[in-house]
C-alpha positions as CSV (number, residue, x, y, z in Angstrom):
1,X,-89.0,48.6,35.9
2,X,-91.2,45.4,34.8
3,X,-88.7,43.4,33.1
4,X,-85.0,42.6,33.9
5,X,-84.9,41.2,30.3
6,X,-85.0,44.5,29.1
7,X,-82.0,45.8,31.0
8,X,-79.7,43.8,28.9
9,X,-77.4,45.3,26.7
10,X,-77.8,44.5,22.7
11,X,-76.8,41.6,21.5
12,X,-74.2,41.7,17.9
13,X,-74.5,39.3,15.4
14,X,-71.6,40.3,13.3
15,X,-69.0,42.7,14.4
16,X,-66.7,44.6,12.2
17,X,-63.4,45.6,13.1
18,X,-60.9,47.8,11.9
19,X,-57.2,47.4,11.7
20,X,-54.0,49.2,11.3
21,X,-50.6,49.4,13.3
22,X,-51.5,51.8,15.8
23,X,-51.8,50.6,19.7
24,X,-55.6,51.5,19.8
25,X,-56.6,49.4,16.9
26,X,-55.0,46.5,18.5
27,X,-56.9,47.4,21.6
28,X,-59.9,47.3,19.8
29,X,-59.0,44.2,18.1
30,X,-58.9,42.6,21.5
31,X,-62.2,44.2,22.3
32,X,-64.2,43.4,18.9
33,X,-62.6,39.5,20.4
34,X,-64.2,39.4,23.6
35,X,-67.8,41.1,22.4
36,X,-67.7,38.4,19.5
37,X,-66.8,35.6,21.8
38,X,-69.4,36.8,24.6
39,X,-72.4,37.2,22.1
40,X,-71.1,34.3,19.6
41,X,-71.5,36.8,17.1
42,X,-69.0,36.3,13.6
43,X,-65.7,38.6,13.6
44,X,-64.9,40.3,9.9
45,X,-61.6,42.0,10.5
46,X,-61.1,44.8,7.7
47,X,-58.0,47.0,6.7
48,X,-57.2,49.6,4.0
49,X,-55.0,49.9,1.9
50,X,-54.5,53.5,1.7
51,X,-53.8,54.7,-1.7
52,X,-52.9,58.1,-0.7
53,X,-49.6,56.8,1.2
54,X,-47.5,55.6,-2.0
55,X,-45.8,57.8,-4.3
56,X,-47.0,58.0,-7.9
57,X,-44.8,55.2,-8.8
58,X,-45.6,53.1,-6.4
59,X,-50.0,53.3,-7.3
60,X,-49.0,52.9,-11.3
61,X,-47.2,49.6,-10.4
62,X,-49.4,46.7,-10.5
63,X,-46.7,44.6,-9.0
64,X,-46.3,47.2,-5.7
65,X,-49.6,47.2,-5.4
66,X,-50.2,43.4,-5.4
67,X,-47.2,43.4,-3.1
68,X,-48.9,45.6,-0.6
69,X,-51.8,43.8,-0.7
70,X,-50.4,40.3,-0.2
71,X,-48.5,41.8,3.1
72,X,-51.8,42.7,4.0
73,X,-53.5,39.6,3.8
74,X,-50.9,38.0,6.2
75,X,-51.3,40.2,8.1
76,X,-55.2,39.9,8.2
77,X,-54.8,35.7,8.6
78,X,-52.8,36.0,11.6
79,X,-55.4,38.5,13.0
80,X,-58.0,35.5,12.0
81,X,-55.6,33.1,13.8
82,X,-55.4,34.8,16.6
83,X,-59.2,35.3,17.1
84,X,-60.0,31.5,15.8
85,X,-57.4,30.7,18.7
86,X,-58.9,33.0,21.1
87,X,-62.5,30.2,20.6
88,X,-64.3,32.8,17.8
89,X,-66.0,30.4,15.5
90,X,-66.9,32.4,12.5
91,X,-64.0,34.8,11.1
92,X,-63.1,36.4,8.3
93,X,-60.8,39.5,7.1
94,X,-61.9,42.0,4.0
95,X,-59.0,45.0,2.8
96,X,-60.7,47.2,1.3
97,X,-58.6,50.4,-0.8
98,X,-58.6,53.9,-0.5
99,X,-59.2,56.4,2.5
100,X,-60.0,54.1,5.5
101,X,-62.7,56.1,6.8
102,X,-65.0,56.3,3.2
103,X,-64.1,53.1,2.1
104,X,-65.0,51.4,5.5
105,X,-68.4,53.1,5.6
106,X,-69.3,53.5,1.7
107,X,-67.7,50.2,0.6
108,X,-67.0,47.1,3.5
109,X,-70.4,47.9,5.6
110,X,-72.8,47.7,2.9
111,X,-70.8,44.7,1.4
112,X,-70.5,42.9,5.0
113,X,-73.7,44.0,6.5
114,X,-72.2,44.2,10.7
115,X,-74.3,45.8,13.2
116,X,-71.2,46.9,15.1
117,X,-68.1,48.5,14.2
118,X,-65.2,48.8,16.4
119,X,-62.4,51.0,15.5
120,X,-59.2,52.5,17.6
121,X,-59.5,55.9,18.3
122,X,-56.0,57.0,16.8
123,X,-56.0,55.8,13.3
124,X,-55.3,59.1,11.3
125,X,-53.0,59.9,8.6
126,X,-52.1,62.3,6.3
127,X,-53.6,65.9,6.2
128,X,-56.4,64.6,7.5
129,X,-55.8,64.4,10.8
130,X,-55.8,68.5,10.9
131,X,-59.4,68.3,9.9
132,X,-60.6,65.4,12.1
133,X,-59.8,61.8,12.7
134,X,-61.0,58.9,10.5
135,X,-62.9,57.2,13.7
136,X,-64.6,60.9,14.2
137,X,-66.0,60.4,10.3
138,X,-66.5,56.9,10.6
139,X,-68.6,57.9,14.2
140,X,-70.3,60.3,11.7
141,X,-71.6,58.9,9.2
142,X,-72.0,55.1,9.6
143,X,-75.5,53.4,9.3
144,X,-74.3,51.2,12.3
145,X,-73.5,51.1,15.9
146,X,-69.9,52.6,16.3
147,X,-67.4,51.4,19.0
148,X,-64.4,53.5,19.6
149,X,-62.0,52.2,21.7
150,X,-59.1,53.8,23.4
């Protein structure tokens, strides 16, 4: 051991975190908080809108659609409130659309460019869950550092 300096644990400069309504996404929420706040890193707080949840009605309805996604967006700003509140100095929320697990990997890390993502461990829906949870693909097959919090 000939340096302490290279003990220490890497440093983030922008985290991603995903969010949903389950208990473990909040959970990491709070988490993706404090690791921001401790390396002064920025904070993009994404969601999904999943696609695959409305009826057939519901997707060929421009007006649904824009519905969904403007519940969504409040509920991404109060996420950003809440961490601009919490001292984080550089926020910002993306919803991306489609299955949460491709679109988060394939779409919002290439466009956001983090080198962290923290997701909940939970966040499954649909048949998929039978054949593995979206944090298990998202482990998978990201080009970044993976945080999965329980």
């Amino acid at each position: 051991m000939d340096n302490v300096e290279s003990m220490n644990p890497k440093k983030f400069t922008r985290i991603l975190v995903g969010v949903d309504d389950s208990p473990d996404a909040q959970l990491a929420f709070r988490y993706a908080m404090n690791r921001a706040k401790f390396d002064n890193a920025e904070l993009v707080i994404c969601s999904v809108l999943e696609s695959d949840n409305m009826n057939i009605y519901q997707a060929l309805s421009k007006d649904y659609v824009h519905g969904q996604r403007s519940d969504l967006q409040k509920h991404l700003q109060q996420y950003q409130n809440l961490a601009e509140r919490f001292g984080i100095t550089k926020v910002k929320f993306v919803i991306g659309e489609g299955d949460p697990g491709e679109t988060i990997v394939k779409k919002i890390i290439p466009e956001v460019q983090p080198d962290l993502l923290v997701i909940g461990s939970l966040s499954q829906s649909g048949v998929r869950k039978y054949f593995g949870s979206q944090a298990a693909y998202m482990a998978k097959y990201s080009p970044i550092s993976v945080m999965i919090v329980r």
